[in-house]
C-alpha positions as CSV (number, residue, x, y, z in Angstrom):
1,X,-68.3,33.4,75.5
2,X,-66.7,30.1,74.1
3,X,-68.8,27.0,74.0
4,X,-68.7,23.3,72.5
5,X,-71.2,21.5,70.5
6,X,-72.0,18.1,72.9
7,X,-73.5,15.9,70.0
8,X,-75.2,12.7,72.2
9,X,-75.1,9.4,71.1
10,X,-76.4,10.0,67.5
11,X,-75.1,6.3,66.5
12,X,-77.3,3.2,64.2
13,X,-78.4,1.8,67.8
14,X,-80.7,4.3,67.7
15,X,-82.7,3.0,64.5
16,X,-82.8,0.0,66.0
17,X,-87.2,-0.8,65.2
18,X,-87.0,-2.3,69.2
19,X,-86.9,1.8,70.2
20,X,-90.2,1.9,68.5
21,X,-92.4,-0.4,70.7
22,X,-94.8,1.9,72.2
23,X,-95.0,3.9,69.5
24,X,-92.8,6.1,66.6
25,X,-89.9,8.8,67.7
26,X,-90.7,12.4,66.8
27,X,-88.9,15.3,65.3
28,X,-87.7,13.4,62.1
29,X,-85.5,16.6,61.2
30,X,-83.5,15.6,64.1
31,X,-80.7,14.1,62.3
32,X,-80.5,17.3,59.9
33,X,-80.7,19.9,62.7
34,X,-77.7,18.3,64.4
35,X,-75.7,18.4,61.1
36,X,-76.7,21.8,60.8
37,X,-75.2,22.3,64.3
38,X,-71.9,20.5,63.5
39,X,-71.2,22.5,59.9
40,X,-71.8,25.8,61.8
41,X,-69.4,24.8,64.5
42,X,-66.6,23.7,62.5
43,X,-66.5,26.5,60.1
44,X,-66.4,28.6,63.5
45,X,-63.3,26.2,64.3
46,X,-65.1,25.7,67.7
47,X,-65.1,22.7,69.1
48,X,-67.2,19.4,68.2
49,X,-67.3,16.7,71.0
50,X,-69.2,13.4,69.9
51,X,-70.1,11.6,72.5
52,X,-70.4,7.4,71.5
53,X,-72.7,4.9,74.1
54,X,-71.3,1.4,74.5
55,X,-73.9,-0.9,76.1
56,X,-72.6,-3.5,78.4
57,X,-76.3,-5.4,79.0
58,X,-76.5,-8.0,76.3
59,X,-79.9,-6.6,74.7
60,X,-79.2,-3.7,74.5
61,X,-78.9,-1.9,71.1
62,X,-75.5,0.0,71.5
63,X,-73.3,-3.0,72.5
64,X,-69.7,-1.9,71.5
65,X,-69.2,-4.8,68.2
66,X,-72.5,-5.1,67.4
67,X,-74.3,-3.1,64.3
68,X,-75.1,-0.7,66.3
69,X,-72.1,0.6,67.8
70,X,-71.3,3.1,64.5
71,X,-72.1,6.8,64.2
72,X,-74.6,7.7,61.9
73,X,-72.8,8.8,58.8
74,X,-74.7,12.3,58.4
75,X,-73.6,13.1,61.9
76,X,-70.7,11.3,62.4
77,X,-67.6,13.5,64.2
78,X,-64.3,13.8,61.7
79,X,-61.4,12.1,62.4
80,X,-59.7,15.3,63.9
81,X,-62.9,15.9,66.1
82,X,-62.8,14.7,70.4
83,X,-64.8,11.9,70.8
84,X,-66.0,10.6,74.4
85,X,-66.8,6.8,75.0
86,X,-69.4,6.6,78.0
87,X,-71.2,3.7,79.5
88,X,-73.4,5.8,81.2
89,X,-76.7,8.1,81.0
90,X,-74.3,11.0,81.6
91,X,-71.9,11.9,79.4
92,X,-69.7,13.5,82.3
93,X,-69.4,9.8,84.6
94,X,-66.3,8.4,84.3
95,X,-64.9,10.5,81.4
96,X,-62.4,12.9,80.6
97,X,-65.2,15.6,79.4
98,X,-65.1,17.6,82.3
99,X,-61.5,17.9,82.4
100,X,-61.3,18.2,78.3
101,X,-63.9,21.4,78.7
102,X,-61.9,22.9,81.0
103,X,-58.8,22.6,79.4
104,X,-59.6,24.1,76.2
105,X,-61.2,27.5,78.1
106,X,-64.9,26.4,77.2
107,X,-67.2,28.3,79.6
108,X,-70.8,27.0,77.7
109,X,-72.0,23.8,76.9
110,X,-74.7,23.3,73.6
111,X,-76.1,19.8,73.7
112,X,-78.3,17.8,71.2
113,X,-78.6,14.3,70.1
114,X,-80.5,11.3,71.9
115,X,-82.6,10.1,73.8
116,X,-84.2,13.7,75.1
117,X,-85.3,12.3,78.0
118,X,-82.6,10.2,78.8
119,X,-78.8,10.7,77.9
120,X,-79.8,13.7,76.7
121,X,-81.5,15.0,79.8
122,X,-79.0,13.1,82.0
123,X,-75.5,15.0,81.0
124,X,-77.5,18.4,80.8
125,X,-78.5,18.2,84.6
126,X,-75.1,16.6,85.4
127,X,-73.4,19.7,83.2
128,X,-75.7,21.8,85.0
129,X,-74.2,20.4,88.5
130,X,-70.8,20.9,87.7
131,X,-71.3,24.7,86.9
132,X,-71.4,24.6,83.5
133,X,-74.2,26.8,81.5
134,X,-75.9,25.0,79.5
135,X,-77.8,25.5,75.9
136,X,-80.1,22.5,74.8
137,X,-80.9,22.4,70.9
138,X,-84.7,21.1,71.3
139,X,-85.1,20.3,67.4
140,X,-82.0,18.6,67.5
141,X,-83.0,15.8,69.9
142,X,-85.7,13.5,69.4
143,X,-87.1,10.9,71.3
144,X,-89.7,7.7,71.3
145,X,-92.8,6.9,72.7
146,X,-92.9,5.8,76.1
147,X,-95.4,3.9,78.4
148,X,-95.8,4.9,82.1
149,X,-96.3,2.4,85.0
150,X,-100.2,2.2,84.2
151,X,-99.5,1.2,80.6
152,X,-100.4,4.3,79.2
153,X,-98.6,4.9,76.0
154,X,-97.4,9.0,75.4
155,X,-96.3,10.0,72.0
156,X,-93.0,10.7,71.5
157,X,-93.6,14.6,71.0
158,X,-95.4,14.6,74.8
159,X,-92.2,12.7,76.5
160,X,-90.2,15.5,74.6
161,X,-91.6,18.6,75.2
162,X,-92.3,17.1,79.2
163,X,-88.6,16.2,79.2
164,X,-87.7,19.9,77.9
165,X,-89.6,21.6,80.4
166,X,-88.6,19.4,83.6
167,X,-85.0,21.4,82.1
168,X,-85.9,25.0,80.3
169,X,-84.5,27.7,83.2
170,X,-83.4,25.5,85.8
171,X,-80.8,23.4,84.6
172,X,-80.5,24.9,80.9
173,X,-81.7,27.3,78.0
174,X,-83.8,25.5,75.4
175,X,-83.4,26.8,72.1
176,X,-83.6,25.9,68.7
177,X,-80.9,25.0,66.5
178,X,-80.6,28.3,64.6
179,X,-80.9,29.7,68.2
180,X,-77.8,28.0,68.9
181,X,-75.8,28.5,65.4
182,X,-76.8,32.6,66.1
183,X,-74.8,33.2,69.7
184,X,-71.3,31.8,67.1
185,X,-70.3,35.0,66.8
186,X,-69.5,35.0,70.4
187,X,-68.7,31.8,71.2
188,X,-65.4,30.1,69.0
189,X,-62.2,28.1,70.0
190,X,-59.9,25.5,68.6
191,X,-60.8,22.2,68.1
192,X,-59.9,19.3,70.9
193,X,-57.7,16.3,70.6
194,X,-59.7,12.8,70.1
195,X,-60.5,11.3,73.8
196,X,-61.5,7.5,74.3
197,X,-62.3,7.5,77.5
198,X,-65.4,5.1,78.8
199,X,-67.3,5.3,82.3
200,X,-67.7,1.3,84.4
201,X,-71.5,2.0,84.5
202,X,-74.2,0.4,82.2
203,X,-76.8,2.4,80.6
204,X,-78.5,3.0,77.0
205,X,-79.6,6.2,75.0
């Protein structure tokens, strides 16, 4: 089985302390588990797609020129590595990532990075929708606290793990990183040209 690592939106927008208004993120190995994703991959010369937001509302933390727009440098894709520019939740509106899977002969998807319960979540059900199968690194995403209409505030770890299971065997597997990094012997192909290609919609995370 080939697959690609789909690394979401892991850019300095998302340390931005605004994310942290109900309450702090979880999973602080986050950052490390997605590195450990992206060393496995390339030394398995399989292809590494970073995926990069630009926000189009004027608050919001991932405008395109503002000091959020980078990659975080312990996850940040090498110049030879695809990377997709989206303006929406998924990373499959209005981009060439569909077409760029295809092309190279991937036949499995492994997705991690940010927000779990909103990018993240968003291009998994959308792969899932297309026909792709779908593997969802759940200590490689991480998330923030979250208040629901009444005002309640839920801890980042509850919108996670809620966010995983409104996924886990309907629209992908959830597994751990080391889950993921174990299925490389089966799964390798070359890398992917570097894509650009952004989607009209506005959206963040």
């Amino acid at each position: 089985m080939k697959a690609a690592l789909i690394v979401i939106d892991m850019q300095q927008a998302i340390r931005d302390p605004r994310w942290l208004a109900a309450g702090p993120r979880n999973n602080p190995d986050a950052e490390a588990n997605v590195a450990r994703l992206q060393a496995a991959w390339r030394d398995a010369g399989a292809l590494v797609v970073s995926v990069r937001h630009e926000g189009t509302d004027p608050d919001s933390t991932y405008l395109p020129n503002g000091p959020g727009a980078p990659f975080l440098p312990e996850t940040a894709p090498r110049a030879d590595e695809a990377v997709v520019t989206k303006r929406a939740h998924s990373a499959f509106v209005a981009t060439d990532l569909d077409a760029m899977l295809k092309a190279a002969g991937v036949e499995a998807i492994v997705v991690c990075g940010v927000i779990t319960n909103n990018s993240v979540e968003a291009t998994v059900r959308h792969a899932h929708d297309l026909g792709w199968r779908v593997l969802l690194a759940e200590d490689a995403c991480f998330t923030f606290a979250k208040r629901d209409r009444q005002g309640r505030a839920w801890a980042a770890e509850e919108v996670h793990a809620l966010s995983l299971a409104n996924l886990d065997g309907e629209y992908c597997d959830v597994v751990s990183a080391s889950g993921a990094i174990a299925l490389l012997g089966e799964i390798s192909l070359p890398a992917s040209p570097v894509s650009t290609t952004a989607s009209p919609s506005a959206a963040d995370g």
